[in-house]
C-alpha positions as CSV (number, residue, x, y, z in Angstrom):
1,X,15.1,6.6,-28.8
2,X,18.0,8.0,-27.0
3,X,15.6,11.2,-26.4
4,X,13.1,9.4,-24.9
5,X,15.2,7.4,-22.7
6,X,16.0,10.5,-21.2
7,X,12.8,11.5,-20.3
8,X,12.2,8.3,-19.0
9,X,15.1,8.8,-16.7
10,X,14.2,12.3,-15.9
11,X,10.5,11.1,-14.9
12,X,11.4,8.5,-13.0
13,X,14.1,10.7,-11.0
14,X,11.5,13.4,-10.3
15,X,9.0,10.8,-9.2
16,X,12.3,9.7,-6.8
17,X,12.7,13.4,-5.6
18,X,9.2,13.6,-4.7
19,X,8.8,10.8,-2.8
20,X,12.2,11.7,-0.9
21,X,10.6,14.6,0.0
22,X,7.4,13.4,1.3
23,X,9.7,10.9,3.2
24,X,11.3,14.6,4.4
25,X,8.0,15.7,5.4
26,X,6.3,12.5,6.9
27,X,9.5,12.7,9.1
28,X,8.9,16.3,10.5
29,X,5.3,15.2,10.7
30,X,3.7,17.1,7.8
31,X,1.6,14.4,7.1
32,X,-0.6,16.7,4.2
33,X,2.4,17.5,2.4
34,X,3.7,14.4,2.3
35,X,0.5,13.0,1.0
36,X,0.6,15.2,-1.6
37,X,4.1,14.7,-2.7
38,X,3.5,11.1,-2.7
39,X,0.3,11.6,-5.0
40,X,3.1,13.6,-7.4
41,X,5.4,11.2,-7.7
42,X,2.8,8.0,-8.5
43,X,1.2,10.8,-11.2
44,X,5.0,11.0,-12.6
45,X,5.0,6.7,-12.2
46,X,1.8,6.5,-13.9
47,X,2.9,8.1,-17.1
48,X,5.9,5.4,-17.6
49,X,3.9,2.4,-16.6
50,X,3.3,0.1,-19.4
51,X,0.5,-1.5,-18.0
52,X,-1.6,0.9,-17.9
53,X,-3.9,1.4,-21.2
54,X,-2.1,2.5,-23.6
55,X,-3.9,5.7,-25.3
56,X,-5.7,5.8,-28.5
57,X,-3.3,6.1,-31.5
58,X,-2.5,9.9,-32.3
59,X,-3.9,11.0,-29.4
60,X,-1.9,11.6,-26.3
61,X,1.3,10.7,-25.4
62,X,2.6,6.8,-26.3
63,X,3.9,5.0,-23.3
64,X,8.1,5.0,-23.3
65,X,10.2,1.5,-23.7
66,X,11.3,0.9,-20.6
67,X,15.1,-1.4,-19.8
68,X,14.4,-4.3,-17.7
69,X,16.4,-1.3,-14.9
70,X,14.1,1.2,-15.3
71,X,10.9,-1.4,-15.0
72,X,12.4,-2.2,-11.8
73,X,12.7,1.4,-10.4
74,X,9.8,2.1,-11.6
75,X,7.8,-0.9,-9.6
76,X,9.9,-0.2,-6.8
77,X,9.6,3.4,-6.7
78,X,5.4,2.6,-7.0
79,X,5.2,-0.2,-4.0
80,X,7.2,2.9,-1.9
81,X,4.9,5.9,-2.7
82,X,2.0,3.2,-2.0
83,X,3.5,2.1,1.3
84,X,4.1,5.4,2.2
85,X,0.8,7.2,1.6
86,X,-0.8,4.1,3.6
87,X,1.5,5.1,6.8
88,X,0.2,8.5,5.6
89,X,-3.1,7.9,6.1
90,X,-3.0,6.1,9.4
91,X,-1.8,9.3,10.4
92,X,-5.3,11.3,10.0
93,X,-7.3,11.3,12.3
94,X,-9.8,9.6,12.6
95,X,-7.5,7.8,10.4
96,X,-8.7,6.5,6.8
97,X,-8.7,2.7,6.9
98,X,-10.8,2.4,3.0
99,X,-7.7,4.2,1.3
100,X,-4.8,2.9,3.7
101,X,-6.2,-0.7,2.4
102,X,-6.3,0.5,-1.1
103,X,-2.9,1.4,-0.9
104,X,-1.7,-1.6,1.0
105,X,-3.6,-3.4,-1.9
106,X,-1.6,-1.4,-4.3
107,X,1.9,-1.9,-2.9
108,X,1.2,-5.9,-2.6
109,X,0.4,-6.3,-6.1
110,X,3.9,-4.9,-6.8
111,X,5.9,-6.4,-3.9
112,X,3.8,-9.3,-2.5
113,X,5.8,-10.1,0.6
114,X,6.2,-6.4,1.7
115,X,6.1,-6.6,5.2
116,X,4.7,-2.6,6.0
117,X,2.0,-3.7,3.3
118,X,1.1,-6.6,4.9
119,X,0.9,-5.3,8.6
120,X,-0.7,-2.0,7.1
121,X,-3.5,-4.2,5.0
122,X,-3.7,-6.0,8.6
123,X,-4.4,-3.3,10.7
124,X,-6.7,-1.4,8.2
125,X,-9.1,-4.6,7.6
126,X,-9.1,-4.7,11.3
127,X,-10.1,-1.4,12.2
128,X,-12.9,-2.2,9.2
129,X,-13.7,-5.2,11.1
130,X,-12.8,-7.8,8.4
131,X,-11.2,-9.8,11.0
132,X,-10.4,-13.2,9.2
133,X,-8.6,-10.9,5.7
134,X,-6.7,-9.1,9.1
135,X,-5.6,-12.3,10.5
136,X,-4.8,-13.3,7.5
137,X,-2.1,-10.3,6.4
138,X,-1.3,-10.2,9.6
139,X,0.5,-14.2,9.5
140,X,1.7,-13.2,6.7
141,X,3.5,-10.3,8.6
142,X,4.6,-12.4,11.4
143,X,5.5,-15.0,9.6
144,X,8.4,-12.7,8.2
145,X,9.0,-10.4,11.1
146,X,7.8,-12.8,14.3
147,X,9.4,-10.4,16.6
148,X,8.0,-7.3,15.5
149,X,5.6,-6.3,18.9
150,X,2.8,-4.6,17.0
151,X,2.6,-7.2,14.1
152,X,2.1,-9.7,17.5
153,X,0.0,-7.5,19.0
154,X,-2.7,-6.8,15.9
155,X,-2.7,-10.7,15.4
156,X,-3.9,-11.2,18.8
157,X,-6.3,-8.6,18.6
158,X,-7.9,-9.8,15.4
159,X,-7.4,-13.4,16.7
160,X,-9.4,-12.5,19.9
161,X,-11.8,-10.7,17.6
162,X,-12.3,-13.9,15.5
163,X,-12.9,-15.7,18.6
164,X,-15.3,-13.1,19.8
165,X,-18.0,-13.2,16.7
166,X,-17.8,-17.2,16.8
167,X,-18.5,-17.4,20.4
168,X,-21.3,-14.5,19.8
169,X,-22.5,-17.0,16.4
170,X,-22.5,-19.8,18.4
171,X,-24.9,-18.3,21.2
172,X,-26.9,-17.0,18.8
173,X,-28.0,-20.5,17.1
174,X,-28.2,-22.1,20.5
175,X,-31.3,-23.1,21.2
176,X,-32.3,-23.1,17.5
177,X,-31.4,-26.5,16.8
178,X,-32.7,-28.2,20.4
């Protein structure tokens, strides 16, 4: 066992040096490297994460035991490389709002209250015009971070948005019902 503790260690601090440097890269605002780094170090994740199906017996490599430590790096190390590929993506332009949600998606299943999740599931579902799942991240944000100014200013803008479509809805059955 003691072997493969130490390739889960060694995995899980390669994983770590790959996402340090896309954080490295997304700093000097090489967005596509970053990306990529990020992609390397959720592949190095992925190989350590027990609950991911296990492979067929004799075939392929069996998923390491992991210490109650290591399941926590590893989670945390996951909901980072997600959260970071979503600020990734916002990047693009015209930015990818499909796959900065799926990530967002991804890091909140890990870390339910992350606050960057939440804001970044916000703004993508806005910019996809899902306006009441925006609103909805979006409290959540605020509701930890009332003071950050673009949280506030994404809730008003799906909140006005919401408004919007009702008012539209509403003029739209008018004279149905008369």
């Amino acid at each position: 066992m003691a072997e493969q503790d130490g390739t889960v260690e060694e995995r899980l601090l390669q994983a770590n040096l790959f996402k340090s440097q896309g954080n490295a890269c997304y700093s000097e605002h090489r967005i596509r490297e970053a990306v990529s780094l990020y992609h390397r170090a959720l592949l190095q994740l992925r190989s350590l994460d027990p609950s991911l199906l296990t492979p067929l017996p004799g075939l392929g490599p069996t998923t390491a035991e992991l210490t109650p430590q290591q399941m926590e790096t590893l989670k945390n190390l996951q909901a980072d490389c997600y959260n970071n590929l979503a600020a990734c993506l916002l990047q693009n332009q015209p930015p990818k709002y499909e796959r900065v949600y799926e990530c967002s998606l991804q890091a909140l299943k890990i870390q339910p209250h992350n606050v960057k999740a939440l804001y970044r599931a916000g703004v993508s579902s806005y910019h996809l015009k899902d306006y009441s799942t925006a609103h909805s991240y979006l409290t959540k944000a605020a509701s930890q971070q009332p003071k950050d100014a673009n949280i506030r200013r994404y809730l008003q803008l799906a909140d006005s948005a919401i408004s919007e479509s009702r008012a539209k809805e509403k003029q739209r059955y008018q004279g149905m019902f008369d």
